[in-house]
C-alpha positions in Angstrom: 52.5 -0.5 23.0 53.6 0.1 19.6 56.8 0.8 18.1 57.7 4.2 16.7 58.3 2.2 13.3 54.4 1.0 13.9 53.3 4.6 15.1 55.2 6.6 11.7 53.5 4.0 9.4 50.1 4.1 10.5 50.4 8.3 10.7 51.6 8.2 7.4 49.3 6.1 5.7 46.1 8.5 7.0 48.2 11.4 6.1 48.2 9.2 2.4 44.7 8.6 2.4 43.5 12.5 3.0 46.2 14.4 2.0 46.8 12.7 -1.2 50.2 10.4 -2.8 52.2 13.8 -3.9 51.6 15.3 -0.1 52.2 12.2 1.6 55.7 11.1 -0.3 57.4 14.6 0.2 56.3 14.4 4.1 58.0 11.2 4.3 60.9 12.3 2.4 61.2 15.1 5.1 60.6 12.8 8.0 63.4 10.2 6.6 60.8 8.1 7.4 60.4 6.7 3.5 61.9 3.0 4.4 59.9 2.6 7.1 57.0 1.8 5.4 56.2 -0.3 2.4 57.3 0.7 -1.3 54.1 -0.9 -3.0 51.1 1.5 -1.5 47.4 0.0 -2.6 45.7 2.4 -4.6 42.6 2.3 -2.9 44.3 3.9 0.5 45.8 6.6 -2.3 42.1 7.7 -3.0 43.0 7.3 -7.3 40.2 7.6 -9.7 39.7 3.7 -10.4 39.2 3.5 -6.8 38.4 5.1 -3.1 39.8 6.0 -0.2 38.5 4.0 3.2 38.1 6.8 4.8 35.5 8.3 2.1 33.2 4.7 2.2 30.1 4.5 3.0 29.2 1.0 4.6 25.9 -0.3 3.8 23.8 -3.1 5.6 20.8 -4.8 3.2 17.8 -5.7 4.9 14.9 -7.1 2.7 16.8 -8.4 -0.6 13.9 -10.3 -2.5 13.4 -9.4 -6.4 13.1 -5.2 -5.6 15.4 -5.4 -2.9 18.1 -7.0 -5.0 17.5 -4.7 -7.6 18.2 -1.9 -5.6 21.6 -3.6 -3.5 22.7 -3.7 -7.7 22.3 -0.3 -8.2 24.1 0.5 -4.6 27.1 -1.6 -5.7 27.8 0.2 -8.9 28.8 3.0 -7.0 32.3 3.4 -6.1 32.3 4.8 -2.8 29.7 2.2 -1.1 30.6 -1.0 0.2 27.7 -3.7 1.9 29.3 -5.9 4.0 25.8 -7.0 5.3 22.4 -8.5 4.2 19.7 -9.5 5.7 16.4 -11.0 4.9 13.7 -14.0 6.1 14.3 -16.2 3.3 17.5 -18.3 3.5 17.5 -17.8 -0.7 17.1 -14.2 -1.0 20.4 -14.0 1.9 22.4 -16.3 -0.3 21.5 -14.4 -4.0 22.0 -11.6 -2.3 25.6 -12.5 -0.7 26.8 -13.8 -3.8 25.6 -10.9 -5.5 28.0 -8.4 -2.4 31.1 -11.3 -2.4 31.6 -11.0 -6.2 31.7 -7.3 -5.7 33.9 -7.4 -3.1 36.3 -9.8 -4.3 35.9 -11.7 -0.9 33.6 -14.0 1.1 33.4 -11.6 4.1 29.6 -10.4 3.7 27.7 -11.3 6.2 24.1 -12.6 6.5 21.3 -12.0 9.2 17.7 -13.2 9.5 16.7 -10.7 12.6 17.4 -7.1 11.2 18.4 -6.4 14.9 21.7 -7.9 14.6 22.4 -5.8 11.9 21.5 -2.6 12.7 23.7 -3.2 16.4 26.8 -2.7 14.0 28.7 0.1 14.6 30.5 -0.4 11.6 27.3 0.6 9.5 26.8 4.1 8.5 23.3 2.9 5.8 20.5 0.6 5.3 18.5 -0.2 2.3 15.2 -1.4 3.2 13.5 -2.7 0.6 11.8 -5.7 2.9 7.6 -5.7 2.5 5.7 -3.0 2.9 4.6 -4.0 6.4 7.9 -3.6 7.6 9.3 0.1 6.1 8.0 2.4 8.6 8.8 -0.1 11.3 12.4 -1.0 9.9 13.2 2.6 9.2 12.0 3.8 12.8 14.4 1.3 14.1 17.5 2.2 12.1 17.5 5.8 12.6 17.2 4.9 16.5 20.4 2.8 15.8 22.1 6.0 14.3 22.0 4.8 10.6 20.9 6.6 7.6 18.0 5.0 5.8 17.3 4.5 1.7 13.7 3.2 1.8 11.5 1.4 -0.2 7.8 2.6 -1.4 4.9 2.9 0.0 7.0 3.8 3.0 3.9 3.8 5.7 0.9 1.9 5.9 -1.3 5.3 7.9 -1.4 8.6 8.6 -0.3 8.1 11.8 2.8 6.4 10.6 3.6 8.9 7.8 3.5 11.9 10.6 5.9 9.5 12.7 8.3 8.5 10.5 9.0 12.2 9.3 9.6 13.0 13.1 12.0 10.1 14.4 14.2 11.8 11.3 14.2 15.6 12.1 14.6 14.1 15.9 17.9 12.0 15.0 19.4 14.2 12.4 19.8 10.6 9.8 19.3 11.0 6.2 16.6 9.8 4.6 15.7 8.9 1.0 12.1 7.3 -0.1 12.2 5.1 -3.1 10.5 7.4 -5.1 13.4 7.4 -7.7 11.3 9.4 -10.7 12.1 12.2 -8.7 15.7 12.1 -9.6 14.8 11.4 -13.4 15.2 13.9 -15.9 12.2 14.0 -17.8 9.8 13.6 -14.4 12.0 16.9 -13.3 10.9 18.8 -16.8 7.8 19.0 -16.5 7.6 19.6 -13.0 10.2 22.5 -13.7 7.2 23.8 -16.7 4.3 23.8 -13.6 6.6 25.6 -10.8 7.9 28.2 -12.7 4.7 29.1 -14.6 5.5 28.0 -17.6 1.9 26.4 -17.8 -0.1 29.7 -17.1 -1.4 29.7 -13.3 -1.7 25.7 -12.3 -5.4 24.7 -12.5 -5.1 20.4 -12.6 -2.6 17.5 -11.6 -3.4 14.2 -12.9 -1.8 10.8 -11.0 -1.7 7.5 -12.1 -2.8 5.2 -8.9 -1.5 1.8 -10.0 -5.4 0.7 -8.9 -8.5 2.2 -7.2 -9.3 -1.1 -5.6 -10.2 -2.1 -2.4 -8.5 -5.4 -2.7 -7.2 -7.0 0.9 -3.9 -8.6 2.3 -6.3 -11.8 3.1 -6.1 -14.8 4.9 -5.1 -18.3 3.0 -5.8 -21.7 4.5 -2.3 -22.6 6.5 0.3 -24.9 5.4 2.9 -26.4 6.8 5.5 -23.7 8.5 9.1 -24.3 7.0 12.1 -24.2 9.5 13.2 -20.6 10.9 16.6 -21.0 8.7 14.7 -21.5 5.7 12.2 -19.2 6.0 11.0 -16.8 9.8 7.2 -16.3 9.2 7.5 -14.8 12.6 9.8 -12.3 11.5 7.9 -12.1 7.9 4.8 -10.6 9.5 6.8 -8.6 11.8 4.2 -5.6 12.9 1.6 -6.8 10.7 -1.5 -8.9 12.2 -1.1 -12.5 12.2 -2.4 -15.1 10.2 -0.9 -18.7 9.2 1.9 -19.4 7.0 1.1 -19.9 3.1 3.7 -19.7 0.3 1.4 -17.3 -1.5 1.4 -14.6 1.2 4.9 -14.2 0.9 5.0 -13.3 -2.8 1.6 -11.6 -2.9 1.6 -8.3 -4.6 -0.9 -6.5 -2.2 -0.1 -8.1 1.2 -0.2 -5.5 3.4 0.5 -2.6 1.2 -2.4 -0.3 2.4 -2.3 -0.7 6.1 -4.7 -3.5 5.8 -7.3 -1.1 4.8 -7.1 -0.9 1.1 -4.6 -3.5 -0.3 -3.0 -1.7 -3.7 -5.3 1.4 -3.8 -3.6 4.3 -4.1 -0.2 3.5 -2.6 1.0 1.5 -5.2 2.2 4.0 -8.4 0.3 7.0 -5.9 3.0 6.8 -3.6 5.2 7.6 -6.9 2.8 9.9 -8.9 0.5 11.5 -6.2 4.3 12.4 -4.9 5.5 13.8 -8.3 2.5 16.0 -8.4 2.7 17.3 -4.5 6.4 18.6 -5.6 5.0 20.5 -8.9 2.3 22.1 -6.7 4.9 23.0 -4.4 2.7 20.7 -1.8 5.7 19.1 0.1 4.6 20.0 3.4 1.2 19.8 3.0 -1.4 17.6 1.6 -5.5 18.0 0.2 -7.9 19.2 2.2 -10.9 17.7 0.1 -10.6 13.9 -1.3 -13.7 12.2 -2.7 -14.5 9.4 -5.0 -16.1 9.9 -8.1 -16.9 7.4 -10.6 -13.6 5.5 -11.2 -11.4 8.0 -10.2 -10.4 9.8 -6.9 -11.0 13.8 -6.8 -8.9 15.7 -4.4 -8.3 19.6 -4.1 -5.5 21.6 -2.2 -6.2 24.7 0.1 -4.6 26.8 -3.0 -7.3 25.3 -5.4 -5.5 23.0 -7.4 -7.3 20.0 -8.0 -5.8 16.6 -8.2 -7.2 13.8 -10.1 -6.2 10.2 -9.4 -7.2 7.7 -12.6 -6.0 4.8 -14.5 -7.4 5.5 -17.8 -6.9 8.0 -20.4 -3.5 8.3 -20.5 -1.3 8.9 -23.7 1.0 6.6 -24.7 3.8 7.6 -22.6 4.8 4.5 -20.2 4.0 3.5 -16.9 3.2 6.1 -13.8 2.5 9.0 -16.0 1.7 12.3 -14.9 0.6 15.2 -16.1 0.0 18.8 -15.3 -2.5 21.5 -16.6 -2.1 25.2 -16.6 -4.2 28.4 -17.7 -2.0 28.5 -20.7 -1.2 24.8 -21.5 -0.1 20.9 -20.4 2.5 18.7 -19.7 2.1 14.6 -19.7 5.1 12.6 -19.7 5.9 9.0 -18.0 8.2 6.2 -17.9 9.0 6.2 -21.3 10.6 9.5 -21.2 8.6 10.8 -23.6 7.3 14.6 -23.2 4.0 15.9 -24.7 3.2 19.5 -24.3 0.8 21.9 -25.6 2.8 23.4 -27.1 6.2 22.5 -29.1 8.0 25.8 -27.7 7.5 23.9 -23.9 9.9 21.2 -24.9 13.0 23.0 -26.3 15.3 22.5 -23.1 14.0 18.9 -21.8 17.6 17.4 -22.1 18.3 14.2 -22.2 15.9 11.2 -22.8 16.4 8.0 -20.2 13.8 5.6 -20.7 12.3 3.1 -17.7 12.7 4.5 -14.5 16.4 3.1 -12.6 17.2 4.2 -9.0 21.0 4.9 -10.2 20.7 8.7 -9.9 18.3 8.5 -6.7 20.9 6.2 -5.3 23.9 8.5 -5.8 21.8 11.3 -4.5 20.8 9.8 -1.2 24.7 8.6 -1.0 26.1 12.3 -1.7 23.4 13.5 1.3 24.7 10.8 3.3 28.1 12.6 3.4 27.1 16.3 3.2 24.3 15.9 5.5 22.1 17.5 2.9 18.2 16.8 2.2 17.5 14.2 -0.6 15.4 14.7 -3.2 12.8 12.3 -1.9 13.3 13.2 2.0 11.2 12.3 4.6 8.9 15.6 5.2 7.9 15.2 1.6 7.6 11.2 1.8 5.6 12.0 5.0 3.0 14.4 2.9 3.3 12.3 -0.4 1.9 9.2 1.4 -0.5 10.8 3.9 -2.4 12.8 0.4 -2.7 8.8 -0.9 -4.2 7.0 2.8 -6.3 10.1 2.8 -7.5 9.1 -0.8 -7.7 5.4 0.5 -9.8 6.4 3.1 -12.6 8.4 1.0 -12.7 5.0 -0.7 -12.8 2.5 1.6 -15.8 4.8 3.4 -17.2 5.4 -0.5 -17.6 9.4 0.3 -16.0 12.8 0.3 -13.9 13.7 3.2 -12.4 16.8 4.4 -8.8 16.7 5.9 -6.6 19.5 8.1 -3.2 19.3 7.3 -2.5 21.5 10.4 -4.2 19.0 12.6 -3.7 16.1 10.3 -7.1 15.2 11.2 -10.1 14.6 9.0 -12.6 17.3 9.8 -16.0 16.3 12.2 -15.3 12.8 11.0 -15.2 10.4 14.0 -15.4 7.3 11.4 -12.6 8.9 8.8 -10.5 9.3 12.1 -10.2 6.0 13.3 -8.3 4.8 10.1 -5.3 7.2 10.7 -3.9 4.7 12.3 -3.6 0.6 13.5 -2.5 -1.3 16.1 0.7 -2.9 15.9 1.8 -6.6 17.2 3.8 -6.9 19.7 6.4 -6.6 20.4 7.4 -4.3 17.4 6.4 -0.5 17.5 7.5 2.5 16.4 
């Protein structure tokens, strides 16, 4: 049982954290319980600007901390009110980059390292995951954390199918846990301008949106001769593949650009930047809960229209010099192009006037702080999962017309492609066992 000197302190020093140092000292002055407790209070249980209150932390668990998933942990651990006390990857160097990287922000040794995401994700003491692990593992990963009551920042392309798009936006409404797709240019400022010019008319009536696809390919995962399987502790192949079908350890599999990005159907095809520009121009058509009903390829580009009759153009060439993953927008009454660069061109000069200000590449800072702000209001982010769902099922859509070489037609009431038994089949793939969502 504790004392009453034990009881007063640890009142007092909750009152300190929520009420504030002014409220707190004149209730203990009242109380006469002043002595009681210690004279040197630590500012971080005060809540003062160079620091934050326990209470008001958000504690994150890492899982998938290669070169992106580092990246990302860094731009999580600049912000003041998050602390990681776990990571957890396949790769015995990735967890020890990565812990070094949490321990010297931490000031401790204390962060702990997983191979089996399980583990972490059974912490109660874990209120958010990043998941930035290979995109055979997001919808998967994701599914499995919002089951185990965390909220989920996750990396792009999110889901390898239809089917899996449709599922991952339901697990979330079911479970009520935030959600935040790693589509940071929606939280940049000049991505936001020119979508603000095509919502609000400022282009005339909206006639075309124009996507870069980061590749029209058809390029697969593959299957490389096997090599010699390094111990679990150094590296879990096993755990690697995860729902993905299997095939023999090789070195190159595990850094390969394309492995598994498409749903084994096309490898980069439109998932790679599409999953970032296809998204940017569902939100200026005001197409977040819906997706093209027509997709068909033509030449070297991909040609898809909404129900409302905008058309949407996926290509790689004839940009302007603007940066990677450009977009741009075209009205009755004038354009809009901009990309990573942060550079705007317009039609017109008098389109520009308010674009504010200019940050060049694209960092997930400001897409971080927004998914950690909806983590504590309970708020949608910017990059939630209904829009994530319909952002990625416009691009396997588009993967399918290519992989098949012709025009489909697609419901977005049904989700189904329309009188198209073949189309059909590839809204979804089996997963290996035991791992489903």
């Amino acid at each position: 049982m504790k004392s009453v000197t034990t009881t007063t302190r640890d009142r007092l020093a909750e009152d300190s954290a929520r009420q504030g140092r002014r409220r707190f000292l004149k209730t203990a002055m009242k109380t006469g319980a002043l002595l009681a407790i210690p004279h040197v209070i630590p500012s971080s249980a005060l809540g003062k600007a160079d620091s934050v209150a326990p209470s008001e932390r958000i504690t994150l668990g890492a899982i998938g901390i290669g070169n992106r998933g580092r990246y990302d942990l860094g731009c999580f651990l600049h912000e003041p009110d998050l602390h990681c006390i776990a990571v957890c990857d396949v790769r015995r160097d990735n967890r020890q980059r990565a812990k070094a990287m949490v321990d010297d922000r931490n000031g401790n040794k204390d962060c702990a390292t997983y191979i089996d995401m399980r583990e972490l994700l059974a912490r109660d003491d874990i209120d958010a995951v990043l998941i930035a692990t290979g995109p055979n593992w997001h919808a998967t990963a994701a599914t499995m954390a919002a089951k185990a009551g965390k909220d989920v920042y996750c990396e792009k392309p999110c889901t390898k199918n239809i089917a899996q798009s449709l599922q991952l936006r339901d697990i979330f409404a079911r479970t009520g846990r935030v959600f935040q797709a790693g589509t940071q240019r929606r939280s940049l400022p000049n991505f936001a301008y020119a979508i603000e010019l095509a919502r609000t008319g400022k282009l005339g009536q909206l006639q075309t949106l124009h996507a870069h696809p980061g590749g029209l390919g058809t390029q697969m995962s593959g299957w490389l001769p096997g090599e010699s399987e390094p111990p679990r502790e150094q590296v879990d192949w096993d755990m690697y593949l995860g729902p993905t079908a299997w095939r023999p350890f090789n070195r190159r599999l595990m850094n390969a650009f394309h492995f598994e990005k498409g749903g084994g159907l096309v490898g980069g095809g439109c998932l790679e930047w599409g999953s970032h520009c296809v998204d940017l121009c569902q939100w200026a058509n005001d197409a977040d809960q819906t997706a093209p009903v027509e997709y068909e390829p033509v030449g070297d580009q991909l040609h898809a229209r909404y129900a409302n009759g905008v058309k949407l153009v996926m290509r790689n060439d004839g940009w302007l010099p603007l940066g990677s993953c450009p977009v741009r927008f075209e009205g009755t009454t004038g354009w809009v192009e901009t990309g990573d660069d942060a550079e705007i061109e317009a039609s017109s000069d008098s389109l520009l006037l308010r674009r504010g200000k200019k940050i060049p590449g694209y960092p997930a800072d400001f897409h971080v702080r927004d998914f950690l702000d909806c983590v504590k209001t309970r708020a949608l982010t910017r990059a939630n999962a209904e829009c994530a769902c319909w952002a990625h099922i416009a691009c396997h859509a588009a993967n399918v017309a290519l992989f098949l070489d012709r025009k489909v037609r697609f419901n977005p009431e049904t989700c189904e492609f329309i009188g198209d038994d073949e189309a059909n089949r590839l809204r979804s793939e089996a997963l290996r066992a035991p791992w489903r969502i």
